[in-house]
N, C-alpha and C positions, 0 to 999 in steps of 0.2 A: 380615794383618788391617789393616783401613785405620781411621785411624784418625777417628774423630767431632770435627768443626772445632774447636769449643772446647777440644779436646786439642791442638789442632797446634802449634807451637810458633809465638810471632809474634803471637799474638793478642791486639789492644788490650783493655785492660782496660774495661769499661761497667760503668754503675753501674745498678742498676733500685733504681726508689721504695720499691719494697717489697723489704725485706728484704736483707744480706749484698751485697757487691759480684758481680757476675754471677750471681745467684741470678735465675731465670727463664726463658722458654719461648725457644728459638731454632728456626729455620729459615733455608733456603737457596733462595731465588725460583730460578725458573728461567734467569736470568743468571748463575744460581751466588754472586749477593750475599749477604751474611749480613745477619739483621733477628734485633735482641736485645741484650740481655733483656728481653721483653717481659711484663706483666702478664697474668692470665689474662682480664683482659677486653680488651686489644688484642689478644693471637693469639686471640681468639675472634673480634674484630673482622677480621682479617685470614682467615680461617677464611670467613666471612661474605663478604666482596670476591670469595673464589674464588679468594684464593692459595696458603690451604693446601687440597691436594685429595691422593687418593689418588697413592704416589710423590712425594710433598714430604718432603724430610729434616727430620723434626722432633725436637726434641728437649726436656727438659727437665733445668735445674741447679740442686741445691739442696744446701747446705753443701757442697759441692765435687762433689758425686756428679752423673752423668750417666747421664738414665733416656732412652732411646731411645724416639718414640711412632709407633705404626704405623697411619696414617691408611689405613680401609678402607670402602667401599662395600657394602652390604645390599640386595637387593630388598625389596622393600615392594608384595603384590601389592595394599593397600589403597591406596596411591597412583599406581597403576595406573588404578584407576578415577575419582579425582579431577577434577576440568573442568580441570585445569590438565594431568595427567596424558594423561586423551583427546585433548585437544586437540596435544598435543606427536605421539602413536602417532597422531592422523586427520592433521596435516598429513603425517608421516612415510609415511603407506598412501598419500596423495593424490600425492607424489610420485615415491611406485617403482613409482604406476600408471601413470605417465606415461613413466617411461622403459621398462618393460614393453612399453607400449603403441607406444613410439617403436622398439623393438627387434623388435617382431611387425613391425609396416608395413617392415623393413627387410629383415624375412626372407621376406617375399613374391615369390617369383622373379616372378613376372607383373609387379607393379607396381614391381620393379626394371625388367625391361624394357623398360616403357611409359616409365620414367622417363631412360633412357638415348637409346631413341628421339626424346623430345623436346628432347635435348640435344646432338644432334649436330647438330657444327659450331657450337655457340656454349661456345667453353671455358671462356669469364669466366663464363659464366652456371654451368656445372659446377661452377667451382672456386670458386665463392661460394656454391653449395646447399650442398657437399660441406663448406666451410669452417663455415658455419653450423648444419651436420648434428653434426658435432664438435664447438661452443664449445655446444651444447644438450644438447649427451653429457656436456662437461664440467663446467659449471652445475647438473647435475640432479648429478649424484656429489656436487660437493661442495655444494650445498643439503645431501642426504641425508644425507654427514657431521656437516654441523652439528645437523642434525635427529634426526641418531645421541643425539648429545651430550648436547641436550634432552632427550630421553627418555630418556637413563638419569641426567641429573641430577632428573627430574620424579617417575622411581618408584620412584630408591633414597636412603638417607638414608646421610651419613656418619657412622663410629664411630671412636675413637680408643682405641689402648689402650699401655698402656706396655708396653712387650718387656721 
C-alpha cells in the first residue's frame, strides 16, 4: 500500500492560516512538487489555473486525519450546446474534415499517379511535397489533440469528492 505524502516520513512541517499546524488541502503538480496546506479558497484557486484536474493526487488534513479527494469529470450534454461548447465541437469537425479530406485525395490511385508522373526526376521537389504532406499530417493530429482537450473541458464540469 503506498503510502499518501504527508504520511511519508521527512516531511517539513507547514503551517496554514487557518487552523492547527498542517491542517489543509494538499496536492502533487505534475513535477511531482508538493503545494500545501492550502486554504479552500487557494486550492479552489489552483483548481481554477488548471492544476488540479482529474488524476491530480489530492488530498485533505484535518486534526491529523487524511481524507483522499477524487477529482472527476461529468458530461454536461447542456454545455454541449453552449457558443463556447459549439464552437470548441465546429472547430474540432472543421479539422478532422480536413485531414479526412487530406487522406481521401491521398487514396486516390489515379491522382497518385498523375502526381508521381510529375515528379520524375526532380527528387528535391518529391522529398519537399512528400516532407510537407507529413508535417500537415502531423499539425492536424496534434491541432485535433488539443482540440480533444477543448471540447471535453467545454462540455464536462469537474467534481470532487472525498474517498
Amino acid at each position: 500500500r503506498e503510502l499518501w505524502p504527508a504520511q511519508q516520513a521527512g516531511m517539513a512541517a507547514q503551517t496554514s492560516s487557518t487552523g492547527p499546524p498542517n491542517d489543509g488541502y494538499y496536492f502533487r503538480d505534475e513535477t511531482g512538487q508538493l503545494h500545501g496546506p492550502l486554504t479552500r479558497f487557494q486550492y479552489e484557486a489552483w483548481t481554477l489555473r488548471g492544476a488540479i484536474r482529474p488524476g491530480t493526487r489530492v488530498w485533505r488534513q484535518q486534526a491529523g486525519s487524511m481524507y483522499p479527494i477524487k477529482i472527476s469529470r461529468r458530461f454536461r450534454p447542456g454545455k454541449l450546446l453552449s457558443p463556447r461548447g459549439c464552437g470548441a465541437c465546429t472547430e474540432w469537425l472543421m479539422v478532422a474534415s480536413t485531414l479526412a479530406a487530406l487522406g481521401f485525395l491521398v487514396s486516390i490511385r489515379k491522382l497518385r499517379d498523375e502526381i508521381g508522373k510529375e515528379m520524375e526526376g526532380q527528387r528535391v521537389t518529391a522529398v519537399f511535397f512528400f516532407a510537407l504532406l507529413a508535417v500537415t499530417v502531423a499539425m492536424t493530429v496534434a491541432t485535433m489533440r488539443k482540440l480533444s482537450k477543448r471540447v471535453a473541458d467545454e462540455t464536462t464540469q469537474v467534481f470532487e469528492s472525498e474517498v
